[in-house]
N, C-alpha and C positions, 0 to 999 in steps of 0.2 A: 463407856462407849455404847454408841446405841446399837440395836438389831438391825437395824434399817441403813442402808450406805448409800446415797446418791454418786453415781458414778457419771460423770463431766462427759466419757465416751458414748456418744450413742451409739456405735458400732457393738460395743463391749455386747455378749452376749448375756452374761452374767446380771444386765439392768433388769428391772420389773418391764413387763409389756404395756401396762395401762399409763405408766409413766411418762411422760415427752419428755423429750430431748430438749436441753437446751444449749443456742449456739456460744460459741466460744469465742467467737472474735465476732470485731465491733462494727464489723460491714454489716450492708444491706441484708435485713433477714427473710428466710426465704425457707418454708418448710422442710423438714426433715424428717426421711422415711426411711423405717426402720426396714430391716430386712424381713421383717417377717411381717409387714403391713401392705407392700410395695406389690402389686400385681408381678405376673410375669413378662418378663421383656422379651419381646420375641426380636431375633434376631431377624434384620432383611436377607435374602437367602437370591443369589443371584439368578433368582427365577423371570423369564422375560413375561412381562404386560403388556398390554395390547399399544401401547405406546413404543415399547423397547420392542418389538418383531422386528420391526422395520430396520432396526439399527443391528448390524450383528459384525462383531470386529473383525471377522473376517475378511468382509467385503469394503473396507474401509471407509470411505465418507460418503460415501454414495446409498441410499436407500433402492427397497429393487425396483420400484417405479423410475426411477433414474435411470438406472443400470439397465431395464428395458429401451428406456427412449435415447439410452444411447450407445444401444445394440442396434438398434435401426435405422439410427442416423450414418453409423457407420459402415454398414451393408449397402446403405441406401449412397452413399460417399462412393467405398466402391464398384458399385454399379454402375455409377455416373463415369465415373476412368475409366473404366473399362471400354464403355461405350463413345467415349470422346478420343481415346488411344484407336479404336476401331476406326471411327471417321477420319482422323489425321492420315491414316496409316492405305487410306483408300482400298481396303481390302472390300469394300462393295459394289466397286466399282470397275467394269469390265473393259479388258485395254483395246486397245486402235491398233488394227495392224494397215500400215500401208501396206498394199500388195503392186502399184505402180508410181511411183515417182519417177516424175520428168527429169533427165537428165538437162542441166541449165548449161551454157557453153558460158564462158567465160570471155568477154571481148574489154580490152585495155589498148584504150589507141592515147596516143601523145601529140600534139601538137610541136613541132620540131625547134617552131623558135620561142615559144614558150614553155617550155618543159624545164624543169630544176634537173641536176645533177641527180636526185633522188627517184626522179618519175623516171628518167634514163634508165638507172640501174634497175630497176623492174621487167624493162624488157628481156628477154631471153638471150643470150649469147655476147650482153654488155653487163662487166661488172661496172666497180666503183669506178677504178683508175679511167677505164673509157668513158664513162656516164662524164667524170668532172675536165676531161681530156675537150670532148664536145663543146659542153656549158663553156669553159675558157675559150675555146675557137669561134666559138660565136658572140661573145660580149668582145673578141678582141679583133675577130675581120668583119664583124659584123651577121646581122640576119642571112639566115641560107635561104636563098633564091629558088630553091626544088628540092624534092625529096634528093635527086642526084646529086648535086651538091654536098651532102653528106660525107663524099668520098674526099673530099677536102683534107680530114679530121685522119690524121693516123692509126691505123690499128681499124678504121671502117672500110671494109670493101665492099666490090662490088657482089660479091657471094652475100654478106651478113646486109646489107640494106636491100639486097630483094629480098630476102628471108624476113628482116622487119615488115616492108611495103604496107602490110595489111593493119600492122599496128599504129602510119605513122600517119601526122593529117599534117598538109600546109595549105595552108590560108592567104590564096594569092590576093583575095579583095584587102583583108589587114596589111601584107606587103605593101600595095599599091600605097594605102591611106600613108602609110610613115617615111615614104620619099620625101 
C-alpha cells in the first residue's frame, strides 16, 4: 500500500489541502470549497437599511408617510361632521319669538239646500242623526223656502236655528232659477 490515500470525501478533514476535490456524481460540475479555502459567510442579521425603515411590522402594511396622510385625512373627515352635524342641527341660528299673533276667528256658513249630511253635522248643537234627518227632509219635501222653514225637520227648533242663523246662507236667486 502506498503512503499517500486519496480520499473520495472532500469534507474529510484528514485530505491533503493542495489537493482538489473531486465530484462524485455525474451531474453538472460545479466547484468545490473546501472549508478551509471558503471566505467567511457572514450571516444577514435583521438589521433595518435604509429601504427596510420604512417597513416596520409593527405598524403593518402601511409605511409612516401613509400612516401620516391618513392621519389627516381622518382628522380632516372629522372635522367635516362635526361641522355639517352643527349646520343640520341649527345651533347658529337665532330663534323667532312672536310676541303678537292675531287671533283669526273662525267663520263656517252652509248653504241650506246644498249642504251634505256632513257639512250639517259640523255646525254646533247638530249631530249626525240630525245632520242626515235634514238631508232626507229635504231630498224628500223638497228645497227649504227660508232659513225658517228649517223648523220643518224634527229635532230643529226654533231656539237651535236662531242660534245657527249666522252660519246658515239661502239663496233665494238659485231658488227662483229651479222652479
Amino acid at each position: 500500500m502506498s503512503s499517500r490515500q486519496t480520499n473520495p470525501d472532500p469534507a474529510d478533514s484528514t485530505a491533503n489541502d493542495s489537493q482538489e476535490p473531486t465530484p462524485t456524481s455525474g451531474g453538472p460540475q460545479s466547484p468545490v470549497v473546501t472549508p478551509n479555502d471558503s471566505p467567511p459567510i457572514s450571516q444577514s442579521t435583521s438589521r433595518p437599511t435604509d429601504s427596510d425603515s420604512d417597513s416596520d411590522p409593527s405598524t403593518l402594511w402601511l409605511r409612516r408617510a401613509d400612516q401620516l396622510f391618513l392621519g389627516v385625512l381622518l382628522i380632516s373627515l372629522l372635522v367635516l361632521l362635526i361641522a355639517h352635524r352643527w349646520k343640520l342641527s341649527e345651533s347658529g341660528k337665532a330663534e323667532i319669538e312672536i310676541t303678537n299673533q292675531q287671533p283669526r276667528e273662525y267663520f263656517y256658513s252652509i248653504d241650506i239646500n246644498k249642504a251634505s249630511w256632513v257639512e250639517w253635522a259640523q255646525l254646533d248643537g247638530i249631530g249626525e242623526k240630525l245632520a242626515r234627518r235634514i238631508v232626507q227632509d229635504r231630498n224628500e219635501k223638497g228645497p227649504f223656502r227660508s232659513i225658517e222653514d228649517l223648523n220643518r225637520v224634527r229635532g230643529l227648533g226654533l231656539k237651535l236655528i236662531e242660534k245657527l242663523r249666522p252660519f246658515l246662507k239661502y239663496n233665494e236667486d238659485e231658488h227662483l232659477e229651479s222652479r
